[in-house]
C-alpha positions in Angstrom: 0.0 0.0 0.0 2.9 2.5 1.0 4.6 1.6 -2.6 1.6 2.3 -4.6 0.9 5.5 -2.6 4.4 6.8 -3.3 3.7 5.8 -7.2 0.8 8.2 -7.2 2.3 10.8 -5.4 5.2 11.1 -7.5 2.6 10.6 -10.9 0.6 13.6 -9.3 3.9 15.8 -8.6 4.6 15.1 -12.2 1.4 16.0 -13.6 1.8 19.4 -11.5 5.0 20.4 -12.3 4.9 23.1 -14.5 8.4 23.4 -15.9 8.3 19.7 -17.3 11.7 19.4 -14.4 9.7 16.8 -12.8 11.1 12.8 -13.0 9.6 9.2 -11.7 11.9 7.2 -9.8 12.8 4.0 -12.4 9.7 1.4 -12.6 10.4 -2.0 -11.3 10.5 -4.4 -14.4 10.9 -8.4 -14.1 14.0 -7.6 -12.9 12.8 -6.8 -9.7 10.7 -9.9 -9.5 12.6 -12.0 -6.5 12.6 -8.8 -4.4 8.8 -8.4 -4.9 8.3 -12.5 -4.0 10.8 -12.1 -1.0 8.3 -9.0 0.5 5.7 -11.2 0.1 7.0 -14.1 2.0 7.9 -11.5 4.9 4.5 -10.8 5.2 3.5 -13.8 5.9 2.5 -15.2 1.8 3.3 -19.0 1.3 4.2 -19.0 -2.2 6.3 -20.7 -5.0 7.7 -19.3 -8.1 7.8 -21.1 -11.5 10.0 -19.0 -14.1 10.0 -21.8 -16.6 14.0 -21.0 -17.2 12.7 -17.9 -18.3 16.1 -15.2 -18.2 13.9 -12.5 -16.5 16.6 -10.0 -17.8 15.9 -10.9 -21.3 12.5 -9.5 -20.9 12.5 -6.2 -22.9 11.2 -3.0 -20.6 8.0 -2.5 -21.3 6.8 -6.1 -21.3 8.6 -6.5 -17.7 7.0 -3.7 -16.3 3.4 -4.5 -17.2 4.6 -8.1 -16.2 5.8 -7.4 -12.5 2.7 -5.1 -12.2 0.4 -8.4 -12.7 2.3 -10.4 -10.3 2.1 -7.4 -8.0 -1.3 -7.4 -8.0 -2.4 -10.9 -7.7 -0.2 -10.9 -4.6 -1.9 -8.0 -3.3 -5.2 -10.0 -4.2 -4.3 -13.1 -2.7 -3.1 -11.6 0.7 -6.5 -9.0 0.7 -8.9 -11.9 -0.2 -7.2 -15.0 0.9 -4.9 -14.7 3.3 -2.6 -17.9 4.4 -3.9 -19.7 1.1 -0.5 -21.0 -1.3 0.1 -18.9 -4.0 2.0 -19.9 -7.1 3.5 -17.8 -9.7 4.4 -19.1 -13.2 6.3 -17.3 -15.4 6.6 -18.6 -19.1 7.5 -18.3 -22.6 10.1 -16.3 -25.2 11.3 -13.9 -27.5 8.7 -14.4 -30.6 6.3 -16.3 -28.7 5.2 -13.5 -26.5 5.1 -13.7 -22.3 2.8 -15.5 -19.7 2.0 -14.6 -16.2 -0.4 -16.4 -13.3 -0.7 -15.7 -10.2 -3.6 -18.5 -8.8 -4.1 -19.1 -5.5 -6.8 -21.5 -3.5 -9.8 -20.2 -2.0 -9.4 -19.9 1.5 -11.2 -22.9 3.3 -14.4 -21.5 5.8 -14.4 -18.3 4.4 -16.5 -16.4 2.0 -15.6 -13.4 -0.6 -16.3 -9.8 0.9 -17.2 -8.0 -2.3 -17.1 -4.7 0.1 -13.1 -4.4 0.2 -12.4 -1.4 -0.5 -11.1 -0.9 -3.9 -12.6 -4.5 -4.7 -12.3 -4.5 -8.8 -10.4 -1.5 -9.5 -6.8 -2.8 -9.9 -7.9 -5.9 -12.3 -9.3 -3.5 -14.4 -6.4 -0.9 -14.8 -4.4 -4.0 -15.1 -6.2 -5.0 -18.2 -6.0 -1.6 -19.6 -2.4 -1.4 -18.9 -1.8 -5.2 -21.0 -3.9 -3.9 -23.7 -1.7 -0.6 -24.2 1.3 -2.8 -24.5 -0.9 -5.6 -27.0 -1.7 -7.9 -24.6 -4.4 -9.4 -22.2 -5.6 -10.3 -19.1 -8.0 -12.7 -17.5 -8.7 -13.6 -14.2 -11.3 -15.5 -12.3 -12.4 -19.0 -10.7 -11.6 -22.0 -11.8 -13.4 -25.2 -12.6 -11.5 -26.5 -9.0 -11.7 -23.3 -7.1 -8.4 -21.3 -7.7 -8.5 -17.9 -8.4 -6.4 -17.3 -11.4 -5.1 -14.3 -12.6 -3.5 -14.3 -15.7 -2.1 -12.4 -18.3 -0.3 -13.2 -21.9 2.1 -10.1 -23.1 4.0 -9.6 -26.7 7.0 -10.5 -26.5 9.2 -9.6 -29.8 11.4 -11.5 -31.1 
């Protein structure tokens, strides 16, 4: 919550500066990934990471942005909605073939959705927006077993 509140900050002290002086701190890009799992497993999220052999450095910029942002969110998703359930990560593809990202998690056992979160909905849907600029997609949703699956397919050039 403090990281995305310093992102919009900083957006908004863009947006207001008046002599275009104004810069953004560097975006985290897949890169960043095992610092972004390691947080989560210090607060508390059981979780396992499948990169497929996927060099997360190969990933060009943009793609790795949008990509980290997805994983970012279904992490915040998972510990909001169901906290103390596993969560797996799967990173997969190539140059050429274009990128893949899940986030999935089980549905916490003897407890129901709260669709009154605050904020319930908004993130998924900036997220798509935000794959769509960049010629991808996103789904997310239950599964035939239960998981709540998050996923999104980016370009990927070759």
């Amino acid at each position: 919550a403090r990281a995305a509140l310093t992102d919009l900050r900083e957006v908004l002290g863009v947006l207001r500066d008046e002599d275009g002086s104004g810069s953004l701190r560097p975006q985290h890009t897949l890169r960043d990934l095992p610092e972004l799992l390691d947080d989560a497993r210090a607060a508390g999220t059981r979780l396992t990471l499948d990169d497929g052999g996927v060099d997360l450095s190969s990933v060009p910029e943009s793609t790795g942005r949008t990509a980290y942002r997805v994983v970012q969110e279904g992490l915040t998703n998972a510990h909001k909605h169901a906290p103390g359930a596993e969560v797996t990560v799967t990173v997969s593809g190539q140059a050429g073939d274009g990128l893949s990202v899940e986030v999935r998690n089980r549905r916490p056992v003897g407890r129901s959705l709260d669709p009154d979160i605050p904020g319930a909905g908004h993130g998924l849907t900036g997220l798509a927006e935000r794959a769509a600029l960049v010629g991808g997609h996103l789904d997310h949703g239950r599964t035939a077993d239960g998981d709540f699956r998050l996923h999104a397919w980016l370009p990927w050039p070759a």
